[in-house]
DRENTI-757184 format. One record per residue (C-alpha): residue number from 1; residue in three letters; x, y, z. Coordinates in Angstrom, 3 decimals. Each point is the difference from the previous one (the first is absolute). Example, Ala and Ser with C-alpha at 12.3 -4.5 7.8 and 13.67 -1.06 7.14 Angstrom:
DRENTI-757184
  pos  code         X         Y         Z
    1   ALA    12.300    -4.500     7.800
    2   SER     1.370     3.440    -0.660
***
This chain:
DRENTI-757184
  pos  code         X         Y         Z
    1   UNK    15.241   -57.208   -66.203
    2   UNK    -2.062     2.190     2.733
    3   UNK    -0.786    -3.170     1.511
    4   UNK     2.698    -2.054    -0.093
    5   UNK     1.776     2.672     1.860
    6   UNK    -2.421     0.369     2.649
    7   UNK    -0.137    -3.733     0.449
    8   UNK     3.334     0.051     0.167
    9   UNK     0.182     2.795     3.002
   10   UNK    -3.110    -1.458     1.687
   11   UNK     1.723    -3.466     0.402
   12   UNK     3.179     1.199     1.278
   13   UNK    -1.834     2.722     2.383
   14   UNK    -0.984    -3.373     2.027
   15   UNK     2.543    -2.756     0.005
   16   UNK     2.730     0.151     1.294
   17   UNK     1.442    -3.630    -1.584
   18   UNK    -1.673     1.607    -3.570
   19   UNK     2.819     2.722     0.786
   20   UNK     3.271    -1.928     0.365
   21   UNK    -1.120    -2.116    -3.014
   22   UNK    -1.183     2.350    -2.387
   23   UNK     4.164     1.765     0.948
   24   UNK     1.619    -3.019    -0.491
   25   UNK    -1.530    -0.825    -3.542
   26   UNK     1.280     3.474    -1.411
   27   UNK    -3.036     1.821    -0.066
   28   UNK     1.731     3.043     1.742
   29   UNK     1.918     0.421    -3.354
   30   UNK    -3.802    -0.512    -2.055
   31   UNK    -1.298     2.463     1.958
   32   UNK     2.776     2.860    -0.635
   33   UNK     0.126    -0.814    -3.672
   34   UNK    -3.663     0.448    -0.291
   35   UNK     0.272     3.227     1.300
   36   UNK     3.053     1.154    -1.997
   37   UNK    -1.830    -1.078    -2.923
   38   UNK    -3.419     1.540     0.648
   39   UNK     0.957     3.502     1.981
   40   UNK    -3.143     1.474    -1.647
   41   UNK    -2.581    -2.666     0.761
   42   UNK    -1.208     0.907     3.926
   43   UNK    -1.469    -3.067     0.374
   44   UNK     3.418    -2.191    -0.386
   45   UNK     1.594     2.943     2.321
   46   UNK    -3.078    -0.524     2.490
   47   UNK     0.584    -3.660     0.610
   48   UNK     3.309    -0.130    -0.464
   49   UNK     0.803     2.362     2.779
   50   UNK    -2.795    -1.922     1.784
   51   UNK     1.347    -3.162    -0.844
   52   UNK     3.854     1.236     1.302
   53   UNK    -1.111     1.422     3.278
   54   UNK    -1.376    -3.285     0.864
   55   UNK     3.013    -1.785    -0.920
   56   UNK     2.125     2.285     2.572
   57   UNK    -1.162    -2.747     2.601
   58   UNK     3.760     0.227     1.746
   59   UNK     3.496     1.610     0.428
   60   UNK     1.355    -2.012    -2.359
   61   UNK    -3.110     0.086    -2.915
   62   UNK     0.635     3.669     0.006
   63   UNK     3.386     0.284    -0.780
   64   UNK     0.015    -2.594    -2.596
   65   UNK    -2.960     1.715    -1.654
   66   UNK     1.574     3.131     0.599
   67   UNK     3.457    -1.179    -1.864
   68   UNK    -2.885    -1.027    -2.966
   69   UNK    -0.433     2.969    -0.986
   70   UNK    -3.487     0.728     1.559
   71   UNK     0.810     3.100     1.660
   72   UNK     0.477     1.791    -3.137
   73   UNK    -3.289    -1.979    -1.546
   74   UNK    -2.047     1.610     2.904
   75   UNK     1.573     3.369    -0.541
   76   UNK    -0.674     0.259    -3.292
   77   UNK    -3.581    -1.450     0.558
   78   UNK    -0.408     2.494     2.291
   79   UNK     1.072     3.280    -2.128
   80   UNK    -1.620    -1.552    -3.108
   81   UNK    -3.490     0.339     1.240
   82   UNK    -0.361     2.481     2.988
   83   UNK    -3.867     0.586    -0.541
   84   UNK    -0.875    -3.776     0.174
   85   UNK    -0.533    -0.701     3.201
   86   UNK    -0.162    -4.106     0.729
   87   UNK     3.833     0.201    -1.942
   88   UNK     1.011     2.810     2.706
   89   UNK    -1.475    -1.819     2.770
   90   UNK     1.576    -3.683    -0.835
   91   UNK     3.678     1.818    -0.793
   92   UNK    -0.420     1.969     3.542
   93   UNK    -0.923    -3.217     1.663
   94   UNK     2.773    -2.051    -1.950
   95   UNK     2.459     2.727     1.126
   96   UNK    -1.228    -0.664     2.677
   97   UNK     1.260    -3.167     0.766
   98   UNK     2.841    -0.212    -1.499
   99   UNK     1.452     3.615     2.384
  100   UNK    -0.447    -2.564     2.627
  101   UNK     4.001    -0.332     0.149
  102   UNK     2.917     2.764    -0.416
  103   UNK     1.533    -0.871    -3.057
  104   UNK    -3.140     0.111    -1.989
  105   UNK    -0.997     3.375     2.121
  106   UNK     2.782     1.594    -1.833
  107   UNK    -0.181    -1.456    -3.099
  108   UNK    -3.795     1.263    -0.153
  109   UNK     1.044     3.568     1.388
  110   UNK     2.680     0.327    -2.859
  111   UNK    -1.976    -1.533    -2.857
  112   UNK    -2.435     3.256     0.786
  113   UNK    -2.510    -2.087     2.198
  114   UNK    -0.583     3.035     2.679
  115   UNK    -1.002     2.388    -3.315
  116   UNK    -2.815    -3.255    -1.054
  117   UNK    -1.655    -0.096     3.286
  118   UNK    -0.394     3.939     1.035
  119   UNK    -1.345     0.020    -3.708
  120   UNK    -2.323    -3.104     0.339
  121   UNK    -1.632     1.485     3.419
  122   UNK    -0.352     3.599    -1.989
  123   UNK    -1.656    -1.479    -2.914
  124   UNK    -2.287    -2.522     1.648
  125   UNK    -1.079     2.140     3.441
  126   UNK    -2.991    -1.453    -0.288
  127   UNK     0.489    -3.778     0.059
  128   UNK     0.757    -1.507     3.094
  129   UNK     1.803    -2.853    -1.204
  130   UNK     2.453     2.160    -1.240
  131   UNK     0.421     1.902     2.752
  132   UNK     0.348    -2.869     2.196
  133   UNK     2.814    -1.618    -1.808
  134   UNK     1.719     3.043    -1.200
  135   UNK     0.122     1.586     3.957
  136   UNK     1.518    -3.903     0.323
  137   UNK     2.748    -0.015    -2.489
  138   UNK     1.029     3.629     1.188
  139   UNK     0.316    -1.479     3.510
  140   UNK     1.870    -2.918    -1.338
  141   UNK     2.449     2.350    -1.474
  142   UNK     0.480     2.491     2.933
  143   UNK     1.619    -2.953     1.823
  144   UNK     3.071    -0.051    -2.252
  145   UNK    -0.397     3.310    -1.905
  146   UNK     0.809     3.792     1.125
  147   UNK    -2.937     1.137     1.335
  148   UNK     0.826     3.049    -1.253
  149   UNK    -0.392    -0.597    -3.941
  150   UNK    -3.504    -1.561     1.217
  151   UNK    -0.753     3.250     1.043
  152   UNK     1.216     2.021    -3.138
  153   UNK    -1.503    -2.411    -1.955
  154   UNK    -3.369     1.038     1.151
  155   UNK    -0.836    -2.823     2.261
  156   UNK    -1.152     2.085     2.791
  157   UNK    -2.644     2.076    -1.723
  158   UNK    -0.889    -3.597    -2.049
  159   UNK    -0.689    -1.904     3.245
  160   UNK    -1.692     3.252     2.219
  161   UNK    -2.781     0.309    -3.079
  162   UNK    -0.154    -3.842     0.304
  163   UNK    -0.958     0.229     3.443
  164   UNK    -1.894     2.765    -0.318
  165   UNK    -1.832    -1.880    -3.415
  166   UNK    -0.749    -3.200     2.028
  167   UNK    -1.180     1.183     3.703
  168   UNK    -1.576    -3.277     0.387
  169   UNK     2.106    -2.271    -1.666
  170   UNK     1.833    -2.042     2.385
  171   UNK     2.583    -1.298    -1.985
  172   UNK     0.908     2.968    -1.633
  173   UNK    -0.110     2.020     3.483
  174   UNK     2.264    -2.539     1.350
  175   UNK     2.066    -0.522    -2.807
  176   UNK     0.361     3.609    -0.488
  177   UNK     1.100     1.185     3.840
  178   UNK     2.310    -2.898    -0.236
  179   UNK     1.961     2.016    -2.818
  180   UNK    -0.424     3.197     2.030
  181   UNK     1.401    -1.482     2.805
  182   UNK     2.735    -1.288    -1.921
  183   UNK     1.158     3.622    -1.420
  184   UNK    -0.228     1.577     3.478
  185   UNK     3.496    -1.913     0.621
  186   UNK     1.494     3.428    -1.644
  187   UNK    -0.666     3.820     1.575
  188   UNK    -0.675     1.213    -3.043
  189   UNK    -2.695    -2.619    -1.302
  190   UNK    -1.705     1.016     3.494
  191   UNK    -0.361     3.812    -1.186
  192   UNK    -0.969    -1.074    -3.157
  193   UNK    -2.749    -2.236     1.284
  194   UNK    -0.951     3.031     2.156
  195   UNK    -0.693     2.398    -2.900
  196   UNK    -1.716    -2.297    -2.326
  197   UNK    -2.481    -0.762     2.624
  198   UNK     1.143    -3.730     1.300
  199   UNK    -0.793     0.636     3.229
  200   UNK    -3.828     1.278    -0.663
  201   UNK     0.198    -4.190    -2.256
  202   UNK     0.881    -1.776     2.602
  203   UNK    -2.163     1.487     3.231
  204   UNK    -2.684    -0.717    -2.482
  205   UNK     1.117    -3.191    -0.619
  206   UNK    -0.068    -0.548     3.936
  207   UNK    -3.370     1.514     0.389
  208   UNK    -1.527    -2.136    -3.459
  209   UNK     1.023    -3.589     0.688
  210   UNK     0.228    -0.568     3.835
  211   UNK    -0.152    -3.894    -0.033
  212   UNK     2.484    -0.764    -2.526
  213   UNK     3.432    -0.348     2.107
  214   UNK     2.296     0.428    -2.595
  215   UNK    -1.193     3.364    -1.270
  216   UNK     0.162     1.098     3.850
  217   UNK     3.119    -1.429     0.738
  218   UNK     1.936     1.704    -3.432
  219   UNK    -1.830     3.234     1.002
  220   UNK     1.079     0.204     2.941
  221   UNK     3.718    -0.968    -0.541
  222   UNK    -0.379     2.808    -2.592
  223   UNK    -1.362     2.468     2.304
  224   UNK     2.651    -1.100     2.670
  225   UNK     2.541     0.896    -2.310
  226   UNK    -1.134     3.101    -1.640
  227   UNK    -0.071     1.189     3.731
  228   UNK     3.595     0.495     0.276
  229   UNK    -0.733     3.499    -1.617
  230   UNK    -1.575     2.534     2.447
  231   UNK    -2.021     1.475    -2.644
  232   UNK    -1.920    -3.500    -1.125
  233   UNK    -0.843    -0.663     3.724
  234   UNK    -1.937     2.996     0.107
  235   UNK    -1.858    -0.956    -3.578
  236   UNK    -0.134    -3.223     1.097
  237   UNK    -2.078     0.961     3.175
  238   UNK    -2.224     2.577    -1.511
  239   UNK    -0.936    -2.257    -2.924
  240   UNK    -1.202    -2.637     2.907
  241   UNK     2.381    -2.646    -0.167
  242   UNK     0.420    -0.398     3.735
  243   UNK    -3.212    -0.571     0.410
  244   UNK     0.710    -2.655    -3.260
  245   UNK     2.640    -1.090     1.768
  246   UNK    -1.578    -1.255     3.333
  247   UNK    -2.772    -1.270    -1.647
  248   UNK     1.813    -2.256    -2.010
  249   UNK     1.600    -1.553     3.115
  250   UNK    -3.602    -0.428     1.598
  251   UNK    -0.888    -1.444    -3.490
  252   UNK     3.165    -2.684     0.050
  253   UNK     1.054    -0.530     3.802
  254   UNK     1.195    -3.619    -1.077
  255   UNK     1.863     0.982    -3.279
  256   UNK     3.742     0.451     1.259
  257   UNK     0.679     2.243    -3.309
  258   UNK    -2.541     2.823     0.495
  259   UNK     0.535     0.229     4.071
  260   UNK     3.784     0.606    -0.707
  261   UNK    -0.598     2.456    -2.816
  262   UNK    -2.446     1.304     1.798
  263   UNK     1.837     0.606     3.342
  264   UNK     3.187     1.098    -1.983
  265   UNK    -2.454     2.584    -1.816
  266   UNK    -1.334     1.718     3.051
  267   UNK     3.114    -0.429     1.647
  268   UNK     1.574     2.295    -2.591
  269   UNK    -2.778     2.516    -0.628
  270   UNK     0.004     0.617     3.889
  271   UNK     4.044     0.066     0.500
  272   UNK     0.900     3.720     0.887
  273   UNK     1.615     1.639    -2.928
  274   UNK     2.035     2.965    -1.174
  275   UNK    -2.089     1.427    -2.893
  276   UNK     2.047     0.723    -3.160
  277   UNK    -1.237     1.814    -3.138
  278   UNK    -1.371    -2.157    -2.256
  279   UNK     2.178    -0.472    -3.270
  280   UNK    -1.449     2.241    -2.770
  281   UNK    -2.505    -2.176    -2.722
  282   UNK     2.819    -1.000    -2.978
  283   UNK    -0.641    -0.972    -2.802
  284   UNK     0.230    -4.272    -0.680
  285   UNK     3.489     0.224    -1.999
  286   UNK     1.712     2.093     2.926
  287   UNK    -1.204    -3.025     2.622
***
């Protein structure tokens, strides 16, 4: 059964015409009764997740599949085997792709998808793929979700330790800033990123993977936008990240992205201020 499945997922992975037939032929429905009828077995979870995500090849693939029923087939996949990681990693990246539009964003959020991935990144810290996807999905939801709940959910301190697990990672560093980035939309995300040591991530980000344009252009967005608060352009400048900063636009000077994040960063951390105190560390449920 192992291999059917992963025959199954391999195929699909690579054609797109495989896709739309394989859909049309009811295979969607297979798929979810196979894994309503095995929730135990990891491998049918595995490759059924697998199998999903590469299904989710449009707007419309994902909302049929979501009215199918597979959202709560990856969810439960998902909390029925939290230490296996290849069944985390395939229902991140299937959540993945089917957050891609705002209906199913919320859908995911209420069906407890926020709780899955902060608690797939904490269990598997260690595997990249994992990280990767999960940082993804998280970023996927912050589009549509409060960025808020992210936040009290534990998704900061998931995605700083997943930056700070994976220094050389690009993926995972890009991936992850891009989340970071996302959260900074709300004041108190930006303290919060502050204190659990977001800042020290992403200048080290900057510093580790200086030819990879989309980890330099999220950082610096990030760092543009944690400037609004007096107190992070001072971190911001002791920990180095001007320095990051300009080297990244020497590094890209034909990459529209990181010049304009760039520029908008140092822009910011050199605008005259009127320092404030910064807000007092709370604790995650007060954010």
């Amino acid at each position: 059964m192992n291999f059917l499945h992963s025959t199954f997922t391999n195929v699909l992975a690579g054609n797109a015409d495989n896709k739309v037939a394989i859909a049309e032929k009811g295979s969607i429905n297979a798929i979810v009764a196979a894994m309503q009828q095995h929730p135990t077995h990891s491998g049918v979870q595995q490759h059924g997740c697998g199998a999903l995500a590469n299904l989710a090849c449009n707007a419309d693939s994902k909302m049929a599949i979501a009215q199918k029923g597979i959202i709560d087939a990856i969810m439960a996949a998902l909390q029925q085997h939290p230490t296996h990681t290849e069944v985390q990693k395939q229902g991140c990246r299937a959540l993945v792709n089917f957050a891609g539009i705002a209906n199913n964003q919320v859908a995911i959020a209420e069906k407890g998808g926020i709780d899955a991935i902060v608690a797939a990144l904490q269990q598997h810290l260690t595997h990249a793929g994992v990280q990767e996807r999960g940082c993804m999905a998280l970023w996927n939801l912050a589009l549509k979700v409060d960025k808020v709940v992210i936040a009290q959910k534990g998704g900061i301190d998931a995605i700083v330790a997943s930056l700070q697990q994976h220094p050389a990672r690009a993926g995972v560093q890009e991936q992850g800033c891009r989340v970071l980035m996302s959260l900074t939309d709300n004041a108190n995300n930006r303290v919060a990123i502050f204190w659990k040591g977001g800042i020290d991530a992403i200048v080290a980000a900057l510093q580790q993977c200086p030819t990879h344009a989309g980890v330099q252009e999220h950082r610096c967005r990030a760092l543009m936008i944690l400037a609004t608060n007096v107190d992070n352009k001072v971190v911001i400048a002791q920990k180095g990240g001007i320095v990051a900063i300009v080297v990244a636009l020497q590094q890209h000077p034909t990459h529209a992205g990181v010049q304009e994040n760039g520029c908008g960063a140092l822009m910011r951390l050199s605008k005259p201020t009127t320092r404030w105190p910064l807000p007092r560390r709370v604790a995650s449920t007060q954010l």
